[in-house]
N, CA, C and O atoms as a Tripos MOL2 file, in Angstrom:
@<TRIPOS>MOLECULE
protein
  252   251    63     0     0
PROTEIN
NO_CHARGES

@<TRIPOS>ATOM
      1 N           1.3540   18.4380   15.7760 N.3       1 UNK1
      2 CA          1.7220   17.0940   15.3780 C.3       1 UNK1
      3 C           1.9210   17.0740   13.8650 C.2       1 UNK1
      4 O           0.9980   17.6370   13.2750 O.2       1 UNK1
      5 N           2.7470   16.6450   13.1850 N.am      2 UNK2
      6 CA          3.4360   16.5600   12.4670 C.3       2 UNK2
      7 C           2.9420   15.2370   11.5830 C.2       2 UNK2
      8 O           3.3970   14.1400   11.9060 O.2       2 UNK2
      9 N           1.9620   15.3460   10.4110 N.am      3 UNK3
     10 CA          1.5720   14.1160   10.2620 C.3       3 UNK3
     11 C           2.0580   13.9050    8.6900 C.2       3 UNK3
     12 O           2.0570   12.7070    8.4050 O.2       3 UNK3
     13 N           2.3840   14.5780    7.8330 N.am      4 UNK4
     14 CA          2.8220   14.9220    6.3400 C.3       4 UNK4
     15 C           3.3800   13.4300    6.0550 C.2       4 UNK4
     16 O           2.9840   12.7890    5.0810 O.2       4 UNK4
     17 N           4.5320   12.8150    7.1700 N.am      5 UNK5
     18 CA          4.5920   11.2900    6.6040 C.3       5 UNK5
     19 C           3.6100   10.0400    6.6650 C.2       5 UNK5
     20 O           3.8790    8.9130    6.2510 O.2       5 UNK5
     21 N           2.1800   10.5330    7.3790 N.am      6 UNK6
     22 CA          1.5260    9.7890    7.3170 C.3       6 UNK6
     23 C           1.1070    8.8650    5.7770 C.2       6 UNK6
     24 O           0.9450    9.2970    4.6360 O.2       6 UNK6
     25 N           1.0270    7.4980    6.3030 N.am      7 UNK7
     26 CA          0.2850    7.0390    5.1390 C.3       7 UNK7
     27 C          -1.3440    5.9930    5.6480 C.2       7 UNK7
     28 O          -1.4550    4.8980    6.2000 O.2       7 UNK7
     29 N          -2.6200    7.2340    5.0070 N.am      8 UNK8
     30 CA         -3.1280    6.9290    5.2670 C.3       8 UNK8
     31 C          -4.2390    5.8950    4.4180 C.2       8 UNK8
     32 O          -4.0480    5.6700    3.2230 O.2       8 UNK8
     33 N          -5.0030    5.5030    4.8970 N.am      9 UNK9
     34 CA         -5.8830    4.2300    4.3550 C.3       9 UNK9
     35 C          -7.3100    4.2710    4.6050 C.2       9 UNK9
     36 O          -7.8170    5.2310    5.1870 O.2       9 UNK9
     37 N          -8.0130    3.2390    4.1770 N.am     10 UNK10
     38 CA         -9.5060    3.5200    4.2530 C.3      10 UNK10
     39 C          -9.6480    1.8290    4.8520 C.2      10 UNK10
     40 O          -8.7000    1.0860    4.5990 O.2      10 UNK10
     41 N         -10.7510    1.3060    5.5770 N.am     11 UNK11
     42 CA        -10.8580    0.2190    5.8100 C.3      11 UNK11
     43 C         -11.8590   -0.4900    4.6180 C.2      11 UNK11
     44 O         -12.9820   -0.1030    4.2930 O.2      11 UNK11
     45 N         -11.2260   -1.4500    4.1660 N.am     12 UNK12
     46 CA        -11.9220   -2.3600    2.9980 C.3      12 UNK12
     47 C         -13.2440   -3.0670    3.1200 C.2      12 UNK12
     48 O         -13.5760   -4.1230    2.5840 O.2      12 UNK12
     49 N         -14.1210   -2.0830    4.1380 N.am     13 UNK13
     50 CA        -15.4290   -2.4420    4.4700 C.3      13 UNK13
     51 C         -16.2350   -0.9870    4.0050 C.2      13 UNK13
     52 O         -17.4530   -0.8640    3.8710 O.2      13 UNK13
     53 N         -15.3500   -0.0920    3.8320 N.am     14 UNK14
     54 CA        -15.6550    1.0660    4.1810 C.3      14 UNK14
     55 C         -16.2580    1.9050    2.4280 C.2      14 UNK14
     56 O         -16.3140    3.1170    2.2220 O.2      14 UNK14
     57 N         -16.6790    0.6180    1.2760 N.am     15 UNK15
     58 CA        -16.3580    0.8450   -0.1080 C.3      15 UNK15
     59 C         -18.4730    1.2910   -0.1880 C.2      15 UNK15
     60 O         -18.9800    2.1970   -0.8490 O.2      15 UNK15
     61 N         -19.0500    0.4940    0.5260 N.am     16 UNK16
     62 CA        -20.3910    0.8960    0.2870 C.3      16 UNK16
     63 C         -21.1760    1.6920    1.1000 C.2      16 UNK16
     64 O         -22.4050    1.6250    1.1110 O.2      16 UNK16
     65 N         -20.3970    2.5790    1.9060 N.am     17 UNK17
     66 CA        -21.1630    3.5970    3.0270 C.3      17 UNK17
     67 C         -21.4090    4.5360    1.6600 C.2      17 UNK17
     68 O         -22.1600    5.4580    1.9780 O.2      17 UNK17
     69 N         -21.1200    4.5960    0.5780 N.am     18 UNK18
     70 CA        -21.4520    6.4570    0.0350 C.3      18 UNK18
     71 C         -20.5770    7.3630    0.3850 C.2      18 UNK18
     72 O         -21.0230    8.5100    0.4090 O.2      18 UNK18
     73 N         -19.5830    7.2380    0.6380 N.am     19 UNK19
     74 CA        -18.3240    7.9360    1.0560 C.3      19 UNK19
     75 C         -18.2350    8.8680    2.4660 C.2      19 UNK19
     76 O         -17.5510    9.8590    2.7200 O.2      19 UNK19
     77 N         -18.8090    8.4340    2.9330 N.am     20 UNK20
     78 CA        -18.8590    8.7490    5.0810 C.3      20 UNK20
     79 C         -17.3940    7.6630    5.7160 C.2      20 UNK20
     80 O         -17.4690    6.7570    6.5460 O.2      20 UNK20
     81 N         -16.2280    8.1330    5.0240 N.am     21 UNK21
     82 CA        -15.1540    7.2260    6.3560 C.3      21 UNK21
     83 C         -14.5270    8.0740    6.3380 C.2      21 UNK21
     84 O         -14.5330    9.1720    5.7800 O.2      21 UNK21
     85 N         -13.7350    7.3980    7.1980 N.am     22 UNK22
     86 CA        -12.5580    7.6790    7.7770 C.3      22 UNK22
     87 C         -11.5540    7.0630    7.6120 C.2      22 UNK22
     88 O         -11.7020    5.8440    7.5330 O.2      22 UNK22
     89 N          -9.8430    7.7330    7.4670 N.am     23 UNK23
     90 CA         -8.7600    7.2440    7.2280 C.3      23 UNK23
     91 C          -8.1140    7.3700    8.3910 C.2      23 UNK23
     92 O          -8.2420    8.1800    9.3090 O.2      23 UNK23
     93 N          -7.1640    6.1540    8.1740 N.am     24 UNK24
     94 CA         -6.1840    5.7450    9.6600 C.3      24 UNK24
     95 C          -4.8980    5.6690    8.9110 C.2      24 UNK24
     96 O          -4.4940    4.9590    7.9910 O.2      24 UNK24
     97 N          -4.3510    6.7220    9.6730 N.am     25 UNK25
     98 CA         -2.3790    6.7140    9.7140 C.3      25 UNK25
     99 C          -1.8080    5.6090   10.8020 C.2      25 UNK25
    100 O          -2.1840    5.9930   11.9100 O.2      25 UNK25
    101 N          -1.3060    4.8040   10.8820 N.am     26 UNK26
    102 CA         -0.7900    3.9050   11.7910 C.3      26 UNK26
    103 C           0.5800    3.4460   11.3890 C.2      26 UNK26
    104 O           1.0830    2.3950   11.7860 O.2      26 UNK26
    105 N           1.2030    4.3790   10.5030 N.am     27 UNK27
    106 CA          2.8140    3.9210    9.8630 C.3      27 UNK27
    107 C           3.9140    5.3370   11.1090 C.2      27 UNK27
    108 O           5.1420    5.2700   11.1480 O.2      27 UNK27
    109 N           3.2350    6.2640   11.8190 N.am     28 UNK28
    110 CA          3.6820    6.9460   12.4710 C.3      28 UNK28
    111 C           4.7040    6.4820   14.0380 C.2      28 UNK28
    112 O           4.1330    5.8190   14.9040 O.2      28 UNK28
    113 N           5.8650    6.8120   14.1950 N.am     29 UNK29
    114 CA          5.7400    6.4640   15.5600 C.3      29 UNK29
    115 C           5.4120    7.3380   16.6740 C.2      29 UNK29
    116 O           5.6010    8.5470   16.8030 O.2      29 UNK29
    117 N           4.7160    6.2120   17.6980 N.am     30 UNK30
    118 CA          3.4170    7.0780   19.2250 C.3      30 UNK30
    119 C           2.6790    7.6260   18.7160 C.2      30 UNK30
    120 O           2.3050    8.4250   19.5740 O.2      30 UNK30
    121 N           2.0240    7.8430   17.6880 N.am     31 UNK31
    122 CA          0.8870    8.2770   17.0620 C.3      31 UNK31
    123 C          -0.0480    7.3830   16.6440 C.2      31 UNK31
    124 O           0.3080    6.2110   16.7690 O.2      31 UNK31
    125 N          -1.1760    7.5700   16.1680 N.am     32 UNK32
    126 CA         -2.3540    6.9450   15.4110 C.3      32 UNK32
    127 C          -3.4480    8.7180   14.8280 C.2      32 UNK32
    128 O          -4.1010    9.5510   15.4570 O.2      32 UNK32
    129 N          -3.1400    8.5490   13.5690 N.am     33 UNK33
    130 CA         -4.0060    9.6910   12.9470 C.3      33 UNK33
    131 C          -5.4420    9.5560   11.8890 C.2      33 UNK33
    132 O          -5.4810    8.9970   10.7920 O.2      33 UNK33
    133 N          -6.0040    9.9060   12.2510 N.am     34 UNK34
    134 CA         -7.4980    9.4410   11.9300 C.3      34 UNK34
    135 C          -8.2790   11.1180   11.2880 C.2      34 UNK34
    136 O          -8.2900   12.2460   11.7810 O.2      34 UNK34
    137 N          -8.8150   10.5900   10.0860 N.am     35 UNK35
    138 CA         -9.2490   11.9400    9.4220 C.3      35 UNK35
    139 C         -10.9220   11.4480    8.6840 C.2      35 UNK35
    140 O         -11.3390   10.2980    8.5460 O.2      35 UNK35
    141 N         -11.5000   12.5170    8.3740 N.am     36 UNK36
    142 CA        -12.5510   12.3210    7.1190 C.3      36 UNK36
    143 C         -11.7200   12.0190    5.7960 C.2      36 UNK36
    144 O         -10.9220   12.8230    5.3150 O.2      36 UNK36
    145 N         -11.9510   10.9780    5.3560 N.am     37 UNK37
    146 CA        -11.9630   10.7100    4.3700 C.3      37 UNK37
    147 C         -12.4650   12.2790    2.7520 C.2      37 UNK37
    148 O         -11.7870   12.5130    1.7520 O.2      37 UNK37
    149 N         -13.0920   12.6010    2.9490 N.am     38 UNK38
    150 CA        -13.7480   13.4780    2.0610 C.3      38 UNK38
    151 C         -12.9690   14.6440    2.2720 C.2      38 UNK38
    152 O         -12.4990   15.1340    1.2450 O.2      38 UNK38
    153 N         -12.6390   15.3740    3.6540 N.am     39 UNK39
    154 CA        -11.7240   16.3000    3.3040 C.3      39 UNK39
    155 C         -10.3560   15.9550    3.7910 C.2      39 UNK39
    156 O         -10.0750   16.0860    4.9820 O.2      39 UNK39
    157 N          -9.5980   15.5710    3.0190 N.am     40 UNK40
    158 CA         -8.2380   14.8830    3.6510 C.3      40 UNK40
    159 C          -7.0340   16.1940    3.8190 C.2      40 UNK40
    160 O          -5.9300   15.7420    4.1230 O.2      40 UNK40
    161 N          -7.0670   17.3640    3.7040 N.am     41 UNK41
    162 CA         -6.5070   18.2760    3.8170 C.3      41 UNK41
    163 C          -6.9540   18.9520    4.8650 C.2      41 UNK41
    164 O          -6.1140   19.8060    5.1510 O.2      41 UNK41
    165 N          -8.1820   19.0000    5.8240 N.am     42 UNK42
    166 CA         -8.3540   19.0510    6.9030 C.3      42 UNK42
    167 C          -8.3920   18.6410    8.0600 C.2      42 UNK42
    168 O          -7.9310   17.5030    8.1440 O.2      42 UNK42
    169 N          -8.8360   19.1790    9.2690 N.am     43 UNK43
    170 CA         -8.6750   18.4080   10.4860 C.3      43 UNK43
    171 C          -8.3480   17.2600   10.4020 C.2      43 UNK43
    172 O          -8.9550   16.5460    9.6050 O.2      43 UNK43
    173 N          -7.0300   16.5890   11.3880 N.am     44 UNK44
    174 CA         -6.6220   15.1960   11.4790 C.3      44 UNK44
    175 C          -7.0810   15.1620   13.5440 C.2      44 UNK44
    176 O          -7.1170   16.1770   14.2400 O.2      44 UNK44
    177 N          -7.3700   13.6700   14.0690 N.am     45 UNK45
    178 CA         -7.5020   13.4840   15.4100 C.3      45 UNK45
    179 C          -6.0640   12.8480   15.6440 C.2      45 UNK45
    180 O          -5.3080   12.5470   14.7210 O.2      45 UNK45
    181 N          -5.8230   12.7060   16.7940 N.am     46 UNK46
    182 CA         -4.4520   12.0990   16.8340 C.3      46 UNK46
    183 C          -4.3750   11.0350   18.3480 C.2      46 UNK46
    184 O          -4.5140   11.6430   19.4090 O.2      46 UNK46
    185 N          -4.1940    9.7360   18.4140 N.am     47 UNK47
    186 CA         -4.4490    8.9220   19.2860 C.3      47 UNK47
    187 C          -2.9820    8.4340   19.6350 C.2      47 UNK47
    188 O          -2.0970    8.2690   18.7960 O.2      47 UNK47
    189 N          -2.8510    8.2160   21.0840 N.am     48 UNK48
    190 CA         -1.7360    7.7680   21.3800 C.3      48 UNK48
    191 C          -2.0300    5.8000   21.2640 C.2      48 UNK48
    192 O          -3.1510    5.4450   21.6280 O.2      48 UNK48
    193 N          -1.3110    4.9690   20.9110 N.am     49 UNK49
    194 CA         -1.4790    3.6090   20.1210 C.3      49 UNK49
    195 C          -2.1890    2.6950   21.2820 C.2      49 UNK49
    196 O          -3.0420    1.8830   20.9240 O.2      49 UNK49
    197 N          -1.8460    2.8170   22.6790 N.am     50 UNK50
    198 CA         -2.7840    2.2400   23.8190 C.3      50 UNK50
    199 C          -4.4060    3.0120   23.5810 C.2      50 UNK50
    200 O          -5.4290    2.3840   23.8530 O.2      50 UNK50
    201 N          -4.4360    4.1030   23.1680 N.am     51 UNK51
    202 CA         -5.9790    4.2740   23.5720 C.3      51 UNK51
    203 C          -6.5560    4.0620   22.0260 C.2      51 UNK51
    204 O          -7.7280    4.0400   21.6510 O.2      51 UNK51
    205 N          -5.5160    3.9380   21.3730 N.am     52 UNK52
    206 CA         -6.5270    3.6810   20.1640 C.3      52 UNK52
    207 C          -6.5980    2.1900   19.5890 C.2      52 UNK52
    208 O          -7.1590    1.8300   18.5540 O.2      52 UNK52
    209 N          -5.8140    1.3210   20.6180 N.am     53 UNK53
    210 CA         -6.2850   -0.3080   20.6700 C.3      53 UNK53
    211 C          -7.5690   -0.3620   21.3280 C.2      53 UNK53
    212 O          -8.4500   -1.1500   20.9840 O.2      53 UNK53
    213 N          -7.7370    0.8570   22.7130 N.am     54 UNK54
    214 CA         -8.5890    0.4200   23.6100 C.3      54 UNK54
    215 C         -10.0570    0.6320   23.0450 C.2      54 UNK54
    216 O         -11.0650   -0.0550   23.2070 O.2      54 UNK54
    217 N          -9.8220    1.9760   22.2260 N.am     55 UNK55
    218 CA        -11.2070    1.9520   20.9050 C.3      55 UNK55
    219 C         -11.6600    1.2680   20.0720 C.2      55 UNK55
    220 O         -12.8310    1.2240   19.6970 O.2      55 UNK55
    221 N         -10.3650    0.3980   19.5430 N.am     56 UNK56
    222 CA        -11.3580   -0.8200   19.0410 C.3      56 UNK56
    223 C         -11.4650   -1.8280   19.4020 C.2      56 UNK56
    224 O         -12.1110   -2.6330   18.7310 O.2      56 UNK56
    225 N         -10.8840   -2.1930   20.5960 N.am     57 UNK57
    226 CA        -11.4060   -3.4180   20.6780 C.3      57 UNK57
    227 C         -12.8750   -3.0380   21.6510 C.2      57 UNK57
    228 O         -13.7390   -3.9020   21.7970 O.2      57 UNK57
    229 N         -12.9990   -1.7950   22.2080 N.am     58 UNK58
    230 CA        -14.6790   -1.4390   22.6430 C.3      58 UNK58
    231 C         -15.5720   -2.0280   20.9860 C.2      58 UNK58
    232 O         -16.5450   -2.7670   20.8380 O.2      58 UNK58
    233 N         -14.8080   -1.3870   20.1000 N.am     59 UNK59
    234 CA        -15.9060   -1.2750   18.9410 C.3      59 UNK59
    235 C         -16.2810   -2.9520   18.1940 C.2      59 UNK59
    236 O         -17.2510   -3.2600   17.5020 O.2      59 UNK59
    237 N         -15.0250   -3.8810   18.6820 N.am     60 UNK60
    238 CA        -14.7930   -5.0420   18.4680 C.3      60 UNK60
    239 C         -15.9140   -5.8850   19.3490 C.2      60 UNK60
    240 O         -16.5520   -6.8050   18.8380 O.2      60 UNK60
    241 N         -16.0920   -5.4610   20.7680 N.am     61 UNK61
    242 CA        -17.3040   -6.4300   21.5610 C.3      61 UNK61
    243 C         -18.6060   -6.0500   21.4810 C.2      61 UNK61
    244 O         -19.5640   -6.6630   21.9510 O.2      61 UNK61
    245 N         -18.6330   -4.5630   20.6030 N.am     62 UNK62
    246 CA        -20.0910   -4.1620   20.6510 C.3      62 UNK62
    247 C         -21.0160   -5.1520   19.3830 C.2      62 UNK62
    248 O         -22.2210   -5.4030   19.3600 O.2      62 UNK62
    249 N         -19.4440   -5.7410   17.9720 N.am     63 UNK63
    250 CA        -19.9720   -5.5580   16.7400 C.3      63 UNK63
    251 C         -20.9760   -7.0350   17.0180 C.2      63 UNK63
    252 O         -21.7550   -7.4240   16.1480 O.2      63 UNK63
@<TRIPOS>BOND
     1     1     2 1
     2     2     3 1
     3     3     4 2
     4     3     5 am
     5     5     6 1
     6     6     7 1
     7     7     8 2
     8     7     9 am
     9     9    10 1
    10    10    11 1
    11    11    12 2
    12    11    13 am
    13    13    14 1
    14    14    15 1
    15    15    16 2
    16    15    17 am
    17    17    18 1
    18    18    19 1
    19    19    20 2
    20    19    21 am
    21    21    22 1
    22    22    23 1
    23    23    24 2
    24    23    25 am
    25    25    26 1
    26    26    27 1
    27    27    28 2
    28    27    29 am
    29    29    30 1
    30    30    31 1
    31    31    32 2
    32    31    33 am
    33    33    34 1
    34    34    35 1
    35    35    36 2
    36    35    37 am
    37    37    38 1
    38    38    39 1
    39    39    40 2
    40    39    41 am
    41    41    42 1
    42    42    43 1
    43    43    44 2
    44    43    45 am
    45    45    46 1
    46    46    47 1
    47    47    48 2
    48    47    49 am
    49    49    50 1
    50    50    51 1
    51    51    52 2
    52    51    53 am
    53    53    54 1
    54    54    55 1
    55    55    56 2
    56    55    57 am
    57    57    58 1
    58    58    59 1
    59    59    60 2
    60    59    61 am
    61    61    62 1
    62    62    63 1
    63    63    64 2
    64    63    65 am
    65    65    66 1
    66    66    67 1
    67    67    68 2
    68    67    69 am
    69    69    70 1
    70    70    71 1
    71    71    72 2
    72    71    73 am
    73    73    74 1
    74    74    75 1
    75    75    76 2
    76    75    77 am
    77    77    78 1
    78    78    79 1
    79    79    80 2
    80    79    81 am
    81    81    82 1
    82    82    83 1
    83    83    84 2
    84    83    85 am
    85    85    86 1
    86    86    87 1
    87    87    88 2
    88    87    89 am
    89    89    90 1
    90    90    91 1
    91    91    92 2
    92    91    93 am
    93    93    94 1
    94    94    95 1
    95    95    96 2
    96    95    97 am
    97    97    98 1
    98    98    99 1
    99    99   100 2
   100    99   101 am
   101   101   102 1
   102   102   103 1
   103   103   104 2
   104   103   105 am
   105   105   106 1
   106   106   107 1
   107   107   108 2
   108   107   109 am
   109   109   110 1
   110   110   111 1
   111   111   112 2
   112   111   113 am
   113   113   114 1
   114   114   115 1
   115   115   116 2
   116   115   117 am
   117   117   118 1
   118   118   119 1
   119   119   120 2
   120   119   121 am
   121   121   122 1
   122   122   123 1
   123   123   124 2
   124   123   125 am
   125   125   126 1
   126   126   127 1
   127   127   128 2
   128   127   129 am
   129   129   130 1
   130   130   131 1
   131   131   132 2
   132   131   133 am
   133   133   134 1
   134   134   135 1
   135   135   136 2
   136   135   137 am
   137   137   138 1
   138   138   139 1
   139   139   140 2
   140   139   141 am
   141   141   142 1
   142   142   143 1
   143   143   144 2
   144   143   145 am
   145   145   146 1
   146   146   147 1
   147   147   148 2
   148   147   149 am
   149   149   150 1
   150   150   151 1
   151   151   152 2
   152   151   153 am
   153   153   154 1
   154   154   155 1
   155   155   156 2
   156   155   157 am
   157   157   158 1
   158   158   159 1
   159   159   160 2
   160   159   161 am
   161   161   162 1
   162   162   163 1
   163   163   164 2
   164   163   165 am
   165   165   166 1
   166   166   167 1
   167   167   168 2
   168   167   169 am
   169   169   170 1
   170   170   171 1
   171   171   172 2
   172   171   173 am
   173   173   174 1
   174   174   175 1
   175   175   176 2
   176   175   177 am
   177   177   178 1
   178   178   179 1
   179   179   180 2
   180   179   181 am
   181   181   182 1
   182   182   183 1
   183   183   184 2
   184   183   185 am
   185   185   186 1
   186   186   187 1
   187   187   188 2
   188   187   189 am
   189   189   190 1
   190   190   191 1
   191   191   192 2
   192   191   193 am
   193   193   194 1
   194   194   195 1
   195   195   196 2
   196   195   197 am
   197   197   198 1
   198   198   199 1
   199   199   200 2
   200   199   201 am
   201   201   202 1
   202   202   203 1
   203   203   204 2
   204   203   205 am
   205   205   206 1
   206   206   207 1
   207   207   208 2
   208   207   209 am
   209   209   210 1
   210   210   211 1
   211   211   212 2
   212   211   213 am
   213   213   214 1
   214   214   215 1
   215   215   216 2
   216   215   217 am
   217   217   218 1
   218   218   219 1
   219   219   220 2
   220   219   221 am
   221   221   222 1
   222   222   223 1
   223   223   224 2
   224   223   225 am
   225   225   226 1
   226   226   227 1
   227   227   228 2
   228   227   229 am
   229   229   230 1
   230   230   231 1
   231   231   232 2
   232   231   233 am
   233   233   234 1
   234   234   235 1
   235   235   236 2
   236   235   237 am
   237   237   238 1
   238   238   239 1
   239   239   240 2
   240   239   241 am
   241   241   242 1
   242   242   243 1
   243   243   244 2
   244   243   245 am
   245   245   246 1
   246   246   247 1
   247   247   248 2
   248   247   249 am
   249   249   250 1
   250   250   251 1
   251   251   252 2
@<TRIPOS>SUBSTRUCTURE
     1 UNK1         2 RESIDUE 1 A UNK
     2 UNK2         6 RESIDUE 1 A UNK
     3 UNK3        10 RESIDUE 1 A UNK
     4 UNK4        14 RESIDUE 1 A UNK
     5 UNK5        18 RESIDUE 1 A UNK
     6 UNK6        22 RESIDUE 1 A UNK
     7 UNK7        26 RESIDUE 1 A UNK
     8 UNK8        30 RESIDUE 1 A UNK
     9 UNK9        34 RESIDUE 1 A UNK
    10 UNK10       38 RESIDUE 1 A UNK
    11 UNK11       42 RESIDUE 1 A UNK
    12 UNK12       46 RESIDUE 1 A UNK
    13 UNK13       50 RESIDUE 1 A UNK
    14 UNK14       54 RESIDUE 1 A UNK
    15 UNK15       58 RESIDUE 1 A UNK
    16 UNK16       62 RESIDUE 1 A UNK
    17 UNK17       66 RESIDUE 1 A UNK
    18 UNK18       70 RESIDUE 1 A UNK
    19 UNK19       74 RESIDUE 1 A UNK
    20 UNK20       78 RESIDUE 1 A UNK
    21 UNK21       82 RESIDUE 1 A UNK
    22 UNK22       86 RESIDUE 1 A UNK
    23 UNK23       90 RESIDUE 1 A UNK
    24 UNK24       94 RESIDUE 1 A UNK
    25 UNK25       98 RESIDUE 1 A UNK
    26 UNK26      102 RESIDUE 1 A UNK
    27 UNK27      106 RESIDUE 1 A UNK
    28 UNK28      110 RESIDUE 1 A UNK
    29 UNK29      114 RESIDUE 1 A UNK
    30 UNK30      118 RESIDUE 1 A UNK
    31 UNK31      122 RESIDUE 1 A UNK
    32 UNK32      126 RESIDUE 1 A UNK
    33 UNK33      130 RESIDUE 1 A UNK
    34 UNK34      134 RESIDUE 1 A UNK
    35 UNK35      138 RESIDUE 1 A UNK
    36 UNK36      142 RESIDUE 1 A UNK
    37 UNK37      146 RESIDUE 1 A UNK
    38 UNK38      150 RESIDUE 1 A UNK
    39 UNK39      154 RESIDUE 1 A UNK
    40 UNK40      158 RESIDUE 1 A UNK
    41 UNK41      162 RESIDUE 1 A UNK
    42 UNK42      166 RESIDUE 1 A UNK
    43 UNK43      170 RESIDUE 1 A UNK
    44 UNK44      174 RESIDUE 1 A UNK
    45 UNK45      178 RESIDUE 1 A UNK
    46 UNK46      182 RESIDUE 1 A UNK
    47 UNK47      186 RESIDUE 1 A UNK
    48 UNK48      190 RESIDUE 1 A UNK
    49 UNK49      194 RESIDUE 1 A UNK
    50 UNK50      198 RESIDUE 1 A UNK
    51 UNK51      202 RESIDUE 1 A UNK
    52 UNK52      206 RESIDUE 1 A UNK
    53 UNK53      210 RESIDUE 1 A UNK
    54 UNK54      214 RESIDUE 1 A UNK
    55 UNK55      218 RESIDUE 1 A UNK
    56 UNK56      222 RESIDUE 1 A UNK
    57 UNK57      226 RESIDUE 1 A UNK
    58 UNK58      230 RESIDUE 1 A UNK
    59 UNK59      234 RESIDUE 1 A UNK
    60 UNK60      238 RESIDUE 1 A UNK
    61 UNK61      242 RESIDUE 1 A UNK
    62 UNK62      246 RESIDUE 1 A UNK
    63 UNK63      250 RESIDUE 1 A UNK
């Protein structure tokens, strides 16, 4: 997968963990790419856009 045009982001909650996030590519098309933040030149996960609605909105009824 081919992610080099990704543009990725940090969530604006994500400023007082101590630097433990994660970045989300969501400018891709049929993709969703999700990385560590800390090493951004490594491993990326890669979600097709139905299962990675279906992850948050799990993470949305737990909050």
């Amino acid at each position: 997968m081919d992610l080099s045009n990704a543009q990725w982001r940090k969530s604006t909650r994500s400023g007082a963990s101590g630097g433990n996030c994660v970045e989300v590519a969501d400018n891709l098309a049929g993709v969703i790419g999700v990385r560590d933040s800390k090493d951004p030149t490594g491993p990326a996960l890669t979600f097709r856009p139905a299962a990675w609605r279906t992850f948050i909105n799990q993470l949305a009824e737990r909050a």
